[in-house]
Every structure is written in C-alpha cells, then in structure tokens.
C-alpha positions as CSV (number, residue, x, y, z in Angstrom):
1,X,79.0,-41.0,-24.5
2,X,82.2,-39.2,-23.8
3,X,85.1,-39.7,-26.5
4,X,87.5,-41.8,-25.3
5,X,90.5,-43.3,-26.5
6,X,89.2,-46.6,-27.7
7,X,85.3,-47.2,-28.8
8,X,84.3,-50.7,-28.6
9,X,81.9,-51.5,-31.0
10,X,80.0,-54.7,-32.1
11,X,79.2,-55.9,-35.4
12,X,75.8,-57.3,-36.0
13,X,74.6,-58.9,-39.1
14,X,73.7,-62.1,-40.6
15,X,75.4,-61.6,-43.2
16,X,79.2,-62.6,-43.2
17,X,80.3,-59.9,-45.9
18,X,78.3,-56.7,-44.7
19,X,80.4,-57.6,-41.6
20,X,83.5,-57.5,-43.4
21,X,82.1,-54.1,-44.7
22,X,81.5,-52.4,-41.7
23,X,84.9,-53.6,-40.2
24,X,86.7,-52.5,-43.2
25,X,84.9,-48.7,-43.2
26,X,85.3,-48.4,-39.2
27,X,89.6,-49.0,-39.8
28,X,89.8,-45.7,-40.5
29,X,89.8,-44.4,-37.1
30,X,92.2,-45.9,-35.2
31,X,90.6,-45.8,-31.9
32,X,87.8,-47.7,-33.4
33,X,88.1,-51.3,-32.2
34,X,85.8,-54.2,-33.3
35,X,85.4,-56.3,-30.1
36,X,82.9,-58.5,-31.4
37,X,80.4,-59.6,-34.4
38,X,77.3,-62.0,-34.0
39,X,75.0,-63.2,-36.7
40,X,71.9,-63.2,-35.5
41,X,69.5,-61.9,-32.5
42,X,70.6,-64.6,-30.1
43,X,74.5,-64.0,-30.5
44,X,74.0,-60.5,-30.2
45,X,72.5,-60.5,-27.2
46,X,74.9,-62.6,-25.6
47,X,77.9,-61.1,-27.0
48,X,76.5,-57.8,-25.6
49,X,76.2,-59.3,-22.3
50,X,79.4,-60.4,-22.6
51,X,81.2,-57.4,-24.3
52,X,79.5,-54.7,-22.8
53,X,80.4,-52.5,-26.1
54,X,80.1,-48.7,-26.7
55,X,78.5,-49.3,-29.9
56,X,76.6,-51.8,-31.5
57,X,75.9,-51.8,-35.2
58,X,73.1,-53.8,-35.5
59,X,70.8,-55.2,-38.6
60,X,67.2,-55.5,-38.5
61,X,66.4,-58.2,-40.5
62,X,68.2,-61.4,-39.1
63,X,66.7,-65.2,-38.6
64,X,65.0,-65.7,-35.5
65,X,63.8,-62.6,-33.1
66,X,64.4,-59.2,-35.4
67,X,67.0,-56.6,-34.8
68,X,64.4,-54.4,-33.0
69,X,63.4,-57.0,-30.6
70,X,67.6,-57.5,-30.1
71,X,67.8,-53.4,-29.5
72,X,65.4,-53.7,-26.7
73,X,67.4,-56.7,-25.3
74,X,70.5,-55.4,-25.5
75,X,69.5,-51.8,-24.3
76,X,68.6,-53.7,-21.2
77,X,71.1,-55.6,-20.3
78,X,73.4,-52.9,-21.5
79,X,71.7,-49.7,-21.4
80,X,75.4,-47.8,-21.7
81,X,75.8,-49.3,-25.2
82,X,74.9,-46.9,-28.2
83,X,72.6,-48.8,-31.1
84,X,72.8,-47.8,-35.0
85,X,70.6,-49.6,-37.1
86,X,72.5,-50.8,-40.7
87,X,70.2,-52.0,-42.4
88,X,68.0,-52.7,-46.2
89,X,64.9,-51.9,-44.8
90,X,63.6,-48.3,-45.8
91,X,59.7,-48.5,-44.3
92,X,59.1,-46.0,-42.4
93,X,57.1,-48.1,-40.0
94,X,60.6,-49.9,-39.2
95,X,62.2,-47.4,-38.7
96,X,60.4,-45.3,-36.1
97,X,59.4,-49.6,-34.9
98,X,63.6,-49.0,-34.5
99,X,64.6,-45.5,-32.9
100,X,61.3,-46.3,-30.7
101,X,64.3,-48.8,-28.9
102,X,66.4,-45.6,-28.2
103,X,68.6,-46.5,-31.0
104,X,70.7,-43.2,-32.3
105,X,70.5,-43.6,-36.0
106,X,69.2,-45.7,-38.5
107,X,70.9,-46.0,-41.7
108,X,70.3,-47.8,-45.0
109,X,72.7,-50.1,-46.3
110,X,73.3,-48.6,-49.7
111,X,73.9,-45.2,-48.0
112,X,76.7,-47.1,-45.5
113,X,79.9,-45.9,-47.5
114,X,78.5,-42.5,-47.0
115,X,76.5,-42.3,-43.8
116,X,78.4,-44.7,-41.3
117,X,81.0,-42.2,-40.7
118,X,79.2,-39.3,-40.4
119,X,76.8,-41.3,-37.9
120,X,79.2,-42.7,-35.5
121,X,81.1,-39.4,-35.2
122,X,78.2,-37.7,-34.7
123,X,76.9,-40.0,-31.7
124,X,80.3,-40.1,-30.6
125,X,81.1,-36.6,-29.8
C-alpha cells in the first residue's frame, strides 16, 4: 500500500472500550482517520463493503462467525484493504488459522500500546 495522505482504517471489536483504545492510540498520526467501527463479524463485513478502508483492525473472537472467517470475507469483497489481527488469543494454531487469510500482522492485546504502532507503520510504508 503506498503512503498517502489519509489512511482509512476500520475498527473492529466487540468490545466498545478496546475500540476506544485503538482510536485513542491511532490519534497520534494525523493522517490516520477512523472511518468506521463494527462490533461483530456481520457489521464488519458490511461496513467494509461499504467503506472500502485501507486498514482494518480486526478481533478474532467476536459473537457469531469469528474474525478469521470475517478476514476471508472482507479480503474478498475488499481485497485492497490491509487486515491486522488485535486480539487475546495467543494459540498458535489461531494465529497461522489468521495470517493464513493474508492478514499482515497479528498482535496480542496486551502488547497493543507497544505493537500497534510499530505494526501499522510498518505495513504502511
């Protein structure tokens, strides 16, 4: 993905305050804009349809379909969009289940203040 001078990205989480969390860390860079949150698979997907975002920061555990079953949605009806998994789930079975989807990263939540920046740098440059 090519830096540009806004990144649209989409928050994903069922979880009302992990949202607040991500929005709050992603402020710091100005060109950073949240166009979106959802709370579970069904939302995402749609909102993804709808939004078309460069990023998507998406949990895997949510009510309904999973996140991973959401990344494979949303990479095809929006293959352009970038996917980082934010999530609680360490296996290791999830998370190669999770980068299997072409996701970029896949970070643990209690690493977030630490990793989320570093991680959406990275995949943006």
């Amino acid at each position: 993905m090519e830096q540009r001078n806004s990144v649209r990205i989409l928050l994903v989480d069922d979880f009302a305050e992990w949202r607040m969390r991500f929005r709050s860390l992603l402020k710091v860079r100005p060109e950073w804009q949240v166009v979106g949150e959802a709370c579970d698979r069904v939302a995402a997907v749609q909102r993804a349809s709808e939004l078309r975002p460069d990023l998507v920061l998406l949990d895997v555990g949510m009510p309904g379909l999973n996140g991973i079953d959401a990344a494979k949605r949303i990479r095809r009806i929006s293959p352009e969009s970038k996917i980082i998994f934010v999530t609680q789930d360490g296996d290791a079975d999830v998370r190669s289940a999770a980068l299997a989807t072409g996701a970029a990263e896949y970070l643990i939540k209690t690493n977030v203040v630490r990793e989320l920046l570093p991680a959406v740098d990275a995949l943006l440059s």
